[in-house]
ROSE-4610 file (N, C-alpha, C; in Angstrom, 1 decimal, always signed):
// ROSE-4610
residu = [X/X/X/X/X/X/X/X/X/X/X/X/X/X/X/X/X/X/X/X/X/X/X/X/X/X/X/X/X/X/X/X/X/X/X/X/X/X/X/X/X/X/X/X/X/X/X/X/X/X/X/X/X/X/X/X/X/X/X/X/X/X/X/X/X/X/X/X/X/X/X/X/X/X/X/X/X/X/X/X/X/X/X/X/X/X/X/X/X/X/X/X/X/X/X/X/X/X/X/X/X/X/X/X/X/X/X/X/X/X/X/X/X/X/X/X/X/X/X/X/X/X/X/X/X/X/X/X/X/X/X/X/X/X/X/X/X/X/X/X/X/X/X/X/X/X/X/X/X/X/X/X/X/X/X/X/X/X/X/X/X/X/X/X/X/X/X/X/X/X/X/X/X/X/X/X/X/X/X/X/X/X/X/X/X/X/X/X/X/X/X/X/X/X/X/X/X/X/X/X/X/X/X/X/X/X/X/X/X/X/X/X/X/X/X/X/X/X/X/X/X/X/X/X/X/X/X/X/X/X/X/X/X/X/X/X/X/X/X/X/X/X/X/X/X/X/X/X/X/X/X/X/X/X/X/X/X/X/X/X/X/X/X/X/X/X/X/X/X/X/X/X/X/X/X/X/X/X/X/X/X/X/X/X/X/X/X/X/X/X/X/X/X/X/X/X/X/X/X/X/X/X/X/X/X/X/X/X/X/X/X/X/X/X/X/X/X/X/X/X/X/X/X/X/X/X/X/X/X/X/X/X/X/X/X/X/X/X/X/X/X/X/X/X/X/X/X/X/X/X/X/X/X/X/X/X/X/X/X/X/X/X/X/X/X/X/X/X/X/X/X/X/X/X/X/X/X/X/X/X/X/X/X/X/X/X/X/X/X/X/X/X/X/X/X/X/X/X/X/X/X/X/X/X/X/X/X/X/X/X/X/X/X/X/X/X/X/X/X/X/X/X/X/X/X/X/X/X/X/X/X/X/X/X/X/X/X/X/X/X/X/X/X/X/X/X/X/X/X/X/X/X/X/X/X/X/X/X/X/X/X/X/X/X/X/X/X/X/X/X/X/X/X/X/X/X/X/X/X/X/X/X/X/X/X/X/X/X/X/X/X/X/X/X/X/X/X/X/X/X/X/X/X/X/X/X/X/X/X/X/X/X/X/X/X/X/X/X/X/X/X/X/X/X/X/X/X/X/X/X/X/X/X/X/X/X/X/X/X/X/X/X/X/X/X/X/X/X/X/X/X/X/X/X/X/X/X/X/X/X/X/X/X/X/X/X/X/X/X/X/X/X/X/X/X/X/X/X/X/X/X/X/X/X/X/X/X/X/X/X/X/X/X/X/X/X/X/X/X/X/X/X/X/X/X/X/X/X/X/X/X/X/X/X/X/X/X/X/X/X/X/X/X/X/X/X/X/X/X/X/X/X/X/X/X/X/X/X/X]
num = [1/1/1/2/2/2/3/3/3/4/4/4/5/5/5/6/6/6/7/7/7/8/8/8/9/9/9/10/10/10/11/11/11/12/12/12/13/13/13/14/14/14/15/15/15/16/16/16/17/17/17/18/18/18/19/19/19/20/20/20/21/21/21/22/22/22/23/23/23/24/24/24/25/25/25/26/26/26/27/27/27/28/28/28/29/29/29/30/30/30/31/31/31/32/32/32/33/33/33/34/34/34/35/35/35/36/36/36/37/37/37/38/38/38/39/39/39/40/40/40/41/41/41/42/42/42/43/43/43/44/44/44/45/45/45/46/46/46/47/47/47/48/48/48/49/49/49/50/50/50/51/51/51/52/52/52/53/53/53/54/54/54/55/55/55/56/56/56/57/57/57/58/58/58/59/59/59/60/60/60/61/61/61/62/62/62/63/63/63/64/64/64/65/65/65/66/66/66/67/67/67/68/68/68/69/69/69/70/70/70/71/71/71/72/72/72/73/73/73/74/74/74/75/75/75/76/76/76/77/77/77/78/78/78/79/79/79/80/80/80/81/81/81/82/82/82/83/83/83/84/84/84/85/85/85/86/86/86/87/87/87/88/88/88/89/89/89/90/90/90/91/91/91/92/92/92/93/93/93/94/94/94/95/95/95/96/96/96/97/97/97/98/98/98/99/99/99/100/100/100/101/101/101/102/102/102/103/103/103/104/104/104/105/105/105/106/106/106/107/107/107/108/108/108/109/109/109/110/110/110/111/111/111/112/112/112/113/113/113/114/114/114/115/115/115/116/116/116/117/117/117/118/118/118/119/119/119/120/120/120/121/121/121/122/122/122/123/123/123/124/124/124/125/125/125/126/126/126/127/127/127/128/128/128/129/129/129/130/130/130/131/131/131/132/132/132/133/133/133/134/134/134/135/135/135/136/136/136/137/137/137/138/138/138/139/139/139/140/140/140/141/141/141/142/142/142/143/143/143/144/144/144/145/145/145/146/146/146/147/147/147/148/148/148/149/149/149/150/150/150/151/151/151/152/152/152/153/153/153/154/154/154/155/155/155/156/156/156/157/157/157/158/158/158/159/159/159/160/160/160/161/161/161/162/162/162/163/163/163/164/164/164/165/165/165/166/166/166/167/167/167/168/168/168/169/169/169/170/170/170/171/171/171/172/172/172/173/173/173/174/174/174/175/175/175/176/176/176/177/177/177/178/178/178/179/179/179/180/180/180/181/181/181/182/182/182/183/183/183/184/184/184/185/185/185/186/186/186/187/187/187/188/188/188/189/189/189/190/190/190/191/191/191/192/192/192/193/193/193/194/194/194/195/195/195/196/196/196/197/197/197/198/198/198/199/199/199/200/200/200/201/201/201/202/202/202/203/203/203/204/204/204/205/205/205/206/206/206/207/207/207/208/208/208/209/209/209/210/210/210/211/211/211/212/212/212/213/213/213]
x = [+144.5/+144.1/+142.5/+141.7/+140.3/+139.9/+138.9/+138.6/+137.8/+138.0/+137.7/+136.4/+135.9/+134.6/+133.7/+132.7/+131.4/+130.3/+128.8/+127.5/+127.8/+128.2/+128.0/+129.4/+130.1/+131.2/+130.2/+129.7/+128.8/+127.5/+127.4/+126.2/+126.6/+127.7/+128.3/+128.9/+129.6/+129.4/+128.5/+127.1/+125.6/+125.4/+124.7/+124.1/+123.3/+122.6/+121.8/+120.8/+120.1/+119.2/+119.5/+119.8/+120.5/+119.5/+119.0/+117.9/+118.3/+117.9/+118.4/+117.9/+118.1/+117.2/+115.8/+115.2/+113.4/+113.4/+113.5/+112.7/+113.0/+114.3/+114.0/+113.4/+113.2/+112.1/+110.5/+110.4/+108.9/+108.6/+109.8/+109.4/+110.2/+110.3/+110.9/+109.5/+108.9/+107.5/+106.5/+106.8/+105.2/+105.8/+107.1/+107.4/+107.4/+107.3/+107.3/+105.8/+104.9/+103.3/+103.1/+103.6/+102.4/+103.8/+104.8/+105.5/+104.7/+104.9/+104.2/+105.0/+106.5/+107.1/+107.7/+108.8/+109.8/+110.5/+111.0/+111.7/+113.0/+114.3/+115.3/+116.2/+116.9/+117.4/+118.9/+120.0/+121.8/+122.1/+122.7/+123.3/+124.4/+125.6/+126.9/+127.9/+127.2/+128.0/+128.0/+129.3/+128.9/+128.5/+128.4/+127.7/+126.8/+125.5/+124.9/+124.5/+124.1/+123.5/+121.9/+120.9/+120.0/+119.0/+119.1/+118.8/+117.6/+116.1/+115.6/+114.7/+115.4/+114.8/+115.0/+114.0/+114.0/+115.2/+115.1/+115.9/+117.6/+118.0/+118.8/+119.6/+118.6/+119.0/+119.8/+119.0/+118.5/+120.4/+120.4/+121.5/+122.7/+122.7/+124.0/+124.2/+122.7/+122.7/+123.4/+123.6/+124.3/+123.1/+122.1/+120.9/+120.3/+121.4/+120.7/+119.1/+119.3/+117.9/+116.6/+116.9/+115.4/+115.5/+117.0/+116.7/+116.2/+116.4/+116.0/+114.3/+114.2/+112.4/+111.6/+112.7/+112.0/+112.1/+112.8/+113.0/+111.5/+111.6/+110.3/+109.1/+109.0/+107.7/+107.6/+108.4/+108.2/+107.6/+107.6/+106.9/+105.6/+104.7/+103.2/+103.1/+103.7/+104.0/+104.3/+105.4/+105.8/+105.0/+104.5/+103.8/+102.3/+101.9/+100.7/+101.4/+102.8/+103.1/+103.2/+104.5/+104.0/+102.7/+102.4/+100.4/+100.1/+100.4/+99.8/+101.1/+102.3/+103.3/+103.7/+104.9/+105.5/+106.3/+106.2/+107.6/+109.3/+109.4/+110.8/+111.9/+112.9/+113.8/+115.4/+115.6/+117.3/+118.4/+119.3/+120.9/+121.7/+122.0/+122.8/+123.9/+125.3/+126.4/+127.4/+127.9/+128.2/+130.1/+130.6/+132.0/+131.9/+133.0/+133.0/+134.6/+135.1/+133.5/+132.6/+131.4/+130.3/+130.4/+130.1/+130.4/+129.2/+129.0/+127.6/+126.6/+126.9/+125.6/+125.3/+126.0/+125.5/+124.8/+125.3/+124.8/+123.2/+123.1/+121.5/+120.7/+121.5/+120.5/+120.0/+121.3/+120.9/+119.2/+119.3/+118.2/+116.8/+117.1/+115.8/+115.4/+116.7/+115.8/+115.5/+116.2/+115.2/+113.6/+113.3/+111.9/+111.8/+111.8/+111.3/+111.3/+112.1/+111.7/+110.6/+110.4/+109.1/+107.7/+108.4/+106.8/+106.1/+107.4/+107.5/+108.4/+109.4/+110.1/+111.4/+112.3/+113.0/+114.7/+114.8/+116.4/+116.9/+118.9/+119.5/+120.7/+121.6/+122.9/+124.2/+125.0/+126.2/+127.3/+128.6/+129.6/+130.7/+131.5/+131.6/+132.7/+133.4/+134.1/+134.0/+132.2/+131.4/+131.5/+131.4/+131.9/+132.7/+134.0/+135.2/+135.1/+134.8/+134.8/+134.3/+133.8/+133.1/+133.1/+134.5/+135.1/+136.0/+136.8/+138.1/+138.4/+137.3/+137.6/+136.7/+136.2/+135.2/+134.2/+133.9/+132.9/+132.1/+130.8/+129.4/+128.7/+127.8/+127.0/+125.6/+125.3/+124.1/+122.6/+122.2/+121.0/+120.0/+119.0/+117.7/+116.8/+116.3/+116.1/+114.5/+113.7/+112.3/+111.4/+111.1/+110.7/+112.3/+112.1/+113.1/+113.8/+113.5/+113.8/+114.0/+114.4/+113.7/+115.3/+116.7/+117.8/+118.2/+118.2/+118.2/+119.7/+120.7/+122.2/+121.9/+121.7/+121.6/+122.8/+123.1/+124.2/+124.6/+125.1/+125.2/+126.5/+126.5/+127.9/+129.1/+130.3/+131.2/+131.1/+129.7/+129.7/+128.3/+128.6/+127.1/+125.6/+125.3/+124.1/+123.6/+122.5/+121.7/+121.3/+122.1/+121.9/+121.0/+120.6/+120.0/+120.2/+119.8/+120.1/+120.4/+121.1/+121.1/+119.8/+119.5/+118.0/+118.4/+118.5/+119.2/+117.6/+117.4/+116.3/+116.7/+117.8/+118.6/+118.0/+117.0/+117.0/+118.0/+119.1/+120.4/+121.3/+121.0/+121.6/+121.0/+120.0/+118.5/+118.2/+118.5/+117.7/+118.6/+119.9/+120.9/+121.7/+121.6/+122.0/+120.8/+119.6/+119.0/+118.9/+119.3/+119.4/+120.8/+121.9/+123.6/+123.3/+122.0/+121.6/+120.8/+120.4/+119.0/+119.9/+121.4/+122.1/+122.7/+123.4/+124.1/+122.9/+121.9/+121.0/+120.7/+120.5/+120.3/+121.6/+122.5/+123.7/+124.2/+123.1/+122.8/+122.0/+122.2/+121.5/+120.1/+119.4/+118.2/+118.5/+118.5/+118.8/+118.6/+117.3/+116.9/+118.2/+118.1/+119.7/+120.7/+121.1/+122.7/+122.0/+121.1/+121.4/+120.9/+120.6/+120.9/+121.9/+122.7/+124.0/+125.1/+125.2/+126.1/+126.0/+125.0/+124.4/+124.1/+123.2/+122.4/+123.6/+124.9/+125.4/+126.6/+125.9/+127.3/+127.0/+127.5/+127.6/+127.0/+126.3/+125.8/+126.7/+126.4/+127.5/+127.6/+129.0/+129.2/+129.7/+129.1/+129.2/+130.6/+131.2/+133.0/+132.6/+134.1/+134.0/+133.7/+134.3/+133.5/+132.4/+132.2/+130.2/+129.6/+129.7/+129.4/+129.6/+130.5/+131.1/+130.2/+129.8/+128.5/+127.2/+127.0/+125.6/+125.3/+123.9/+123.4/+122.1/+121.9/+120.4/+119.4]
y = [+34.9/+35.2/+35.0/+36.2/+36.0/+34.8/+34.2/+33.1/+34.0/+33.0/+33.5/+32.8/+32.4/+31.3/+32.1/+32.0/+32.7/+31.6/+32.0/+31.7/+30.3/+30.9/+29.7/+28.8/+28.7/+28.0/+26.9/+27.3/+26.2/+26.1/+26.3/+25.7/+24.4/+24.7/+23.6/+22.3/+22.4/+21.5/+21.0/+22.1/+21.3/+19.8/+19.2/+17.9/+18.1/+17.4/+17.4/+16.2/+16.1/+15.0/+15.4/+14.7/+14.5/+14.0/+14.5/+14.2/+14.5/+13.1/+13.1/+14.4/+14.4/+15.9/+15.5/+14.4/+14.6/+14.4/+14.2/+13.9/+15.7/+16.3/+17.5/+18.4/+18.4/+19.4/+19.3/+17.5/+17.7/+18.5/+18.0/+18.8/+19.7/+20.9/+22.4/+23.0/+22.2/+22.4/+22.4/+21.8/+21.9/+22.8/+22.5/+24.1/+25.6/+25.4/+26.8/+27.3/+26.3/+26.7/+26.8/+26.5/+27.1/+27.7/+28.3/+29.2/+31.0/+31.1/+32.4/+34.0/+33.7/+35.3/+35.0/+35.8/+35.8/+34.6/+33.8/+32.8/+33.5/+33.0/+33.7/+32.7/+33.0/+32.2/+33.0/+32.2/+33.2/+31.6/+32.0/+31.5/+32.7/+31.4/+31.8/+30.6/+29.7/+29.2/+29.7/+29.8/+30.6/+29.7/+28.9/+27.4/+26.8/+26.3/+25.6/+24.3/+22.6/+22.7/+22.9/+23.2/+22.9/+22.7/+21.6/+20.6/+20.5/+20.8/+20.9/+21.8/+23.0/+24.5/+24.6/+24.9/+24.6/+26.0/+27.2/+28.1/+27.8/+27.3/+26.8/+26.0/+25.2/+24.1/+24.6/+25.9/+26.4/+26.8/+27.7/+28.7/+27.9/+26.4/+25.4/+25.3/+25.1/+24.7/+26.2/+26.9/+28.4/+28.6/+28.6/+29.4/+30.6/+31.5/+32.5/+33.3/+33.7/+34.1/+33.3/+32.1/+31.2/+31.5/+31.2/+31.1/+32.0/+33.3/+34.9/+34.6/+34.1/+34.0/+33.0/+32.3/+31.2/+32.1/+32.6/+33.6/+34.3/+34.9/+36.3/+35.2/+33.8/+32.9/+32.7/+32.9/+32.1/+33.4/+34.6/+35.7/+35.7/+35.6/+34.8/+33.6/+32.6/+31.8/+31.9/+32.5/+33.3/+34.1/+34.9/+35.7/+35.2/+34.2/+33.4/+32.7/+32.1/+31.7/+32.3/+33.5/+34.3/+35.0/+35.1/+35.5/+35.0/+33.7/+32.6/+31.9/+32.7/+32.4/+33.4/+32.4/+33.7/+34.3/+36.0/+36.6/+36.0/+36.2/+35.1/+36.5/+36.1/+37.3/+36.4/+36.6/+36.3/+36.9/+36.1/+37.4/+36.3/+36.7/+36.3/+36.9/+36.0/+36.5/+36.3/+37.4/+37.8/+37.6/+37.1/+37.2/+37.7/+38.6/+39.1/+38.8/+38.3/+38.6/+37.0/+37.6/+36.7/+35.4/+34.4/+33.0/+33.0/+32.6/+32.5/+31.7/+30.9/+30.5/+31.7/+32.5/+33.5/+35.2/+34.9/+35.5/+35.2/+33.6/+33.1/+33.8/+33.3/+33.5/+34.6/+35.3/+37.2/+37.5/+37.0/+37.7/+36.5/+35.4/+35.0/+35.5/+35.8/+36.4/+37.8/+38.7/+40.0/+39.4/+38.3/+38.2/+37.7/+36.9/+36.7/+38.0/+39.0/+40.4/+40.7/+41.1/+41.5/+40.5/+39.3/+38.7/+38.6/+38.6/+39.2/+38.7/+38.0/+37.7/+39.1/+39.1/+40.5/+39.5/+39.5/+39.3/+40.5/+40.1/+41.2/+40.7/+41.6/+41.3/+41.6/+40.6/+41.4/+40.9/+41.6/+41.4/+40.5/+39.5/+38.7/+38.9/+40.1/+40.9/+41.4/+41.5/+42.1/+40.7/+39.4/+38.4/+38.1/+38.5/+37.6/+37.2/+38.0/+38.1/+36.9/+36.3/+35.4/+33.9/+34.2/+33.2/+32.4/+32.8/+33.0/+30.9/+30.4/+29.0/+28.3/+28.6/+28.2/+29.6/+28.5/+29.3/+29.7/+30.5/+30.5/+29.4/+28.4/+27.5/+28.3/+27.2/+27.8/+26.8/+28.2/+28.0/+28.1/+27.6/+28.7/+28.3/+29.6/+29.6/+29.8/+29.1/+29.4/+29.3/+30.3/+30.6/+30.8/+30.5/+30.6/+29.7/+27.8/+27.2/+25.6/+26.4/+25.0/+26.4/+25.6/+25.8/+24.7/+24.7/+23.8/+24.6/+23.5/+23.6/+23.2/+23.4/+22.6/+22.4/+21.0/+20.0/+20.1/+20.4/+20.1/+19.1/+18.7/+17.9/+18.7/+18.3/+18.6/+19.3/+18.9/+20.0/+20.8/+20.9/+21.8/+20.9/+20.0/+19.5/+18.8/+19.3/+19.4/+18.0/+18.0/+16.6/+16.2/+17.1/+16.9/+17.9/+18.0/+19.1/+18.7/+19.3/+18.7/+20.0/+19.1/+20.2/+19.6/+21.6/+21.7/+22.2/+21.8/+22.5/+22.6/+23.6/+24.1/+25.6/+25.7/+27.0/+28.5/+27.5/+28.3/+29.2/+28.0/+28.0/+28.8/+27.7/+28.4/+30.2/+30.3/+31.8/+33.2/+33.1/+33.5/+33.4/+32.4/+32.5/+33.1/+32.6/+33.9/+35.5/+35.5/+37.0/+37.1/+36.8/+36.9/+37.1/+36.3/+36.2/+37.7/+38.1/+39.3/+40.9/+40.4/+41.6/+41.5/+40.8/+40.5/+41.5/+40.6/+41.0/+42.7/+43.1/+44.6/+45.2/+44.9/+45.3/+45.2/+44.5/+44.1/+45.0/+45.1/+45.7/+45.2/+45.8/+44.7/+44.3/+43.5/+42.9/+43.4/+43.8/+44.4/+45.6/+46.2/+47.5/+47.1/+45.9/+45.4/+44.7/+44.1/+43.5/+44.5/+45.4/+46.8/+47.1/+47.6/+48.3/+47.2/+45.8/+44.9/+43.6/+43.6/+42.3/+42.7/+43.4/+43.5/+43.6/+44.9/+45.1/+44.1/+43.0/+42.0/+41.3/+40.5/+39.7/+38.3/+37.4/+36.2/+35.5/+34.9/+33.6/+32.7/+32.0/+30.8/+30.3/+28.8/+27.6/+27.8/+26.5/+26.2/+25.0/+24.9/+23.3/+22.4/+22.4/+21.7/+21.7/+23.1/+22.6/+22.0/+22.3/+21.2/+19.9/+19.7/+18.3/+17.3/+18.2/+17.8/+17.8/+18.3/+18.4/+17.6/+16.7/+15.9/+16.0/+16.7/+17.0/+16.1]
z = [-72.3/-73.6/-73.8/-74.5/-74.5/-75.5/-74.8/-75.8/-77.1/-78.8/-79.8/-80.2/-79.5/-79.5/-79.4/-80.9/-80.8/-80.8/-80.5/-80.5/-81.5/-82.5/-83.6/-84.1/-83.1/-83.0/-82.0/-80.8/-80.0/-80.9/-82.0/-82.7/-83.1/-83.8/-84.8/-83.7/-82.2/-81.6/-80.9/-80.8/-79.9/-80.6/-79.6/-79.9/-80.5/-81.4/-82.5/-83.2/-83.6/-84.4/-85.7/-86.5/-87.9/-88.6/-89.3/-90.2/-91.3/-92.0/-93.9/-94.5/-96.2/-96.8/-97.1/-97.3/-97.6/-95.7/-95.0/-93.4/-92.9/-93.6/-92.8/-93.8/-94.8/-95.7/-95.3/-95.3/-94.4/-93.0/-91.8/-90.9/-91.2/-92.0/-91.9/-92.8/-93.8/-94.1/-92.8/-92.3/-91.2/-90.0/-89.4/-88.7/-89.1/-90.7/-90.9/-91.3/-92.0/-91.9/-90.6/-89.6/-88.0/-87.3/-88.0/-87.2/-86.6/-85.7/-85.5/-85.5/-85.2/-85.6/-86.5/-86.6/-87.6/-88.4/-89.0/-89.4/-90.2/-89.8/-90.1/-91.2/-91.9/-92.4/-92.6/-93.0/-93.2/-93.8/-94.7/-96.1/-96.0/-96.4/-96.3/-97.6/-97.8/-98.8/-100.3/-100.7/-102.7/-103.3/-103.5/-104.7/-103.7/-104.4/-104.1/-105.4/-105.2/-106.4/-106.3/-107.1/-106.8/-108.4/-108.5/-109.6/-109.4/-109.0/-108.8/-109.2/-109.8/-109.8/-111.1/-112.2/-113.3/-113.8/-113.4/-113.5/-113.2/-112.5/-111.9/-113.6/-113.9/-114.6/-116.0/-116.2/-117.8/-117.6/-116.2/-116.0/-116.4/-115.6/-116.1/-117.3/-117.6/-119.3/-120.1/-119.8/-120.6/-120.9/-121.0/-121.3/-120.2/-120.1/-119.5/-119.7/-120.5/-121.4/-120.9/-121.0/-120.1/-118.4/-118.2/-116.7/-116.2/-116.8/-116.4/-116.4/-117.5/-118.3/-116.9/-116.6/-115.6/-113.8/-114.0/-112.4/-112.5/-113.8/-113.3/-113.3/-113.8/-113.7/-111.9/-111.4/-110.0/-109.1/-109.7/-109.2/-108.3/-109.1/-108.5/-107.7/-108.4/-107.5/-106.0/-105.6/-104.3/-103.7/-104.4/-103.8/-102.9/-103.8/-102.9/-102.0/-102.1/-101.0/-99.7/-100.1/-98.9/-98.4/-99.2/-98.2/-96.7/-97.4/-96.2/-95.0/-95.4/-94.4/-93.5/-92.3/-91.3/-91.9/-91.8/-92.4/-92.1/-93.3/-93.2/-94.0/-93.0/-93.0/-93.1/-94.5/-95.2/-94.8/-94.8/-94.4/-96.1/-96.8/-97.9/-98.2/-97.4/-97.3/-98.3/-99.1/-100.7/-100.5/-101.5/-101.6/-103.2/-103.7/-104.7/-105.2/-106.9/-107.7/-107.5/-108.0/-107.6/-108.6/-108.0/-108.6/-109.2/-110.4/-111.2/-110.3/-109.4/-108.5/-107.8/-107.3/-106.4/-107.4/-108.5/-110.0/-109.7/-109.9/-110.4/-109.1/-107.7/-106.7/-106.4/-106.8/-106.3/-106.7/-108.1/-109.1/-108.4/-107.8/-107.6/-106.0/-105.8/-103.9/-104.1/-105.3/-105.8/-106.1/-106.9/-107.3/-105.7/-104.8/-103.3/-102.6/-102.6/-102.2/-102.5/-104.0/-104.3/-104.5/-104.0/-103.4/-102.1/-101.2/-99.8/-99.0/-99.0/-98.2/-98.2/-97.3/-96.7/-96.7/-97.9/-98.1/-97.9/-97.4/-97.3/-97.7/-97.9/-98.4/-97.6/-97.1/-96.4/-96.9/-97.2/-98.0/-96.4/-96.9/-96.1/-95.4/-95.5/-94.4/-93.2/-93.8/-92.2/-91.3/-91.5/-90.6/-90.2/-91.0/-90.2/-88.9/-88.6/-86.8/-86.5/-86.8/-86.6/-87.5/-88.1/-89.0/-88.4/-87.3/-87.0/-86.9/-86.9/-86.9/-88.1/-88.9/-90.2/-90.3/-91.7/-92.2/-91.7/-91.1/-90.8/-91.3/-90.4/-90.9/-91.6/-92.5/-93.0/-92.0/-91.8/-90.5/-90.8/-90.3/-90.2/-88.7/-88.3/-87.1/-86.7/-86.2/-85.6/-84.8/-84.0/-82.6/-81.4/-80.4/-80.0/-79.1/-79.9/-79.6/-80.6/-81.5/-82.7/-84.0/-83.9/-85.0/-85.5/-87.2/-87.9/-88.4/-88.8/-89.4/-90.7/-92.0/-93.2/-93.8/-93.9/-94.1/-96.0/-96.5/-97.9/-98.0/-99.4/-99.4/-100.2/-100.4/-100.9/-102.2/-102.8/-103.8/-104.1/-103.6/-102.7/-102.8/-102.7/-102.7/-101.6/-101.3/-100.1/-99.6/-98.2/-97.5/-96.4/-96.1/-94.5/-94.1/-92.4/-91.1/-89.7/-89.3/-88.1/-87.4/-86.2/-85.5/-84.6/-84.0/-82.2/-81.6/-80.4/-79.3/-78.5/-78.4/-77.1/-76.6/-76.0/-76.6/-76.0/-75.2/-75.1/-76.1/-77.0/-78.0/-79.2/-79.7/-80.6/-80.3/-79.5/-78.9/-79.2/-78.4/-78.9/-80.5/-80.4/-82.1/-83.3/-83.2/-83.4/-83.3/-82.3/-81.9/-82.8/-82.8/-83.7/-85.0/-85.2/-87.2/-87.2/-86.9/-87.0/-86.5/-85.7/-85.8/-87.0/-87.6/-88.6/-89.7/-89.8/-90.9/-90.9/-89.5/-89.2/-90.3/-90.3/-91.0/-92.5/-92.8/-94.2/-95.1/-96.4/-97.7/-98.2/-98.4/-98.8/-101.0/-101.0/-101.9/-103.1/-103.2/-104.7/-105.1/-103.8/-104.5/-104.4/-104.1/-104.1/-105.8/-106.3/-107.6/-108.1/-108.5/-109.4/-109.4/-108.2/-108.3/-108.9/-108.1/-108.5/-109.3/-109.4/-110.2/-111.9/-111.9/-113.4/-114.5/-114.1/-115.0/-115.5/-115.1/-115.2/-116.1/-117.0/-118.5/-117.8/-118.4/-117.9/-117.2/-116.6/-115.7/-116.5/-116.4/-117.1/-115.6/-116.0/-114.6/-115.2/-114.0/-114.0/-114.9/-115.1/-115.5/-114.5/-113.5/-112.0/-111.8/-111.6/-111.3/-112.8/-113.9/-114.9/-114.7/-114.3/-114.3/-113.2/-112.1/-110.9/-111.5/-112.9/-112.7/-114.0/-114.0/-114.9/-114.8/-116.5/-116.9/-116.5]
């Protein structure tokens, strides 16, 4: 029987350095200012929290209307960011219908499109293949020997990473994320076509229940 073991089935068992969430934001900040090609990133979980992002906050709070007002603020902002960074290339893998976190995000990696980063969208059928034992981890990948696993908790809030330098591993699975992405929508036309015409998100009672102003 052919084994059903992909690239990123051996991601999730590689050995690793486990780094809390402030020790790996500092070093994913200083890897990615002196990164020199591409930086890849694949997100695959539907909820995230991120308490942090004033847009984010408004959207829990049922204040769509601001959150929208606070997305288009982060425009300029981004855009000077990317100036001065490596192109960084998204894969943002969609289950439908869209959970109001994946509602909020759509509309802020459209404003990261048009500041310059190159999100794409793939509907999460195009993975199975590559499900057949879990989810897809959420990665990000740079150079071709430096993959970071980012860890969230149970209800989606960001813990840490584990960081592999295999670059057996690292290199190849890069290469798995950038075919995937080849196969992907670029973002701004998947939230026109599927995003805009949709009525505001209301959080769950769950994710309410997680989040404190």
């Amino acid at each position: 029987m052919a084994s059903t073991r992909t690239i990123f089935d051996d991601v999730r068992q590689a050995e690793a350095r486990v780094l809390p969430a402030d020790a790996y934001q500092a070093e994913f900040a200083e890897e990615f200012a002196r990164a020199t090609g591409v930086v890849w990133k694949l997100e695959r979980a539907q909820e995230f929290r991120e308490p942090d992002v004033p847009s984010w906050r408004a959207m829990m709070a049922g204040d769509w209307e601001r959150s929208l007002a606070l997305i288009a603020e982060m425009r300029e902002p981004l855009t000077g960011y990317y100036r001065t960074r490596p192109a960084t290339r998204r894969l943002r893998v969609v289950e439908t219908p869209l959970t109001p976190y994946l509602q909020w995000e759509l509309r802020v990696l459209a404003v990261r499109a048009e500041a310059g980063e190159r999100p794409r969208v793939l509907a999460a059928g195009a993975v199975r293949e590559f499900e057949r034992t879990a989810p897809l981890p959420e990665l990000v990948a740079i150079g071709s020997s430096l993959l970071y696993e980012v860890l969230y908790d149970e209800i989606g809030g960001h813990v840490g990473a584990r960081r592999i330098t295999d670059p057996d591993l690292a290199g190849p699975c890069r290469a798995a994320i950038e075919t995937l992405y080849q196969r992907g929508e670029d973002v701004r036309a998947y939230v026109e076509r599927e995003v805009l015409p949709l009525p505001p998100p209301s959080a769950s009672s769950r994710s309410r229940g997680t989040y404190r102003p």
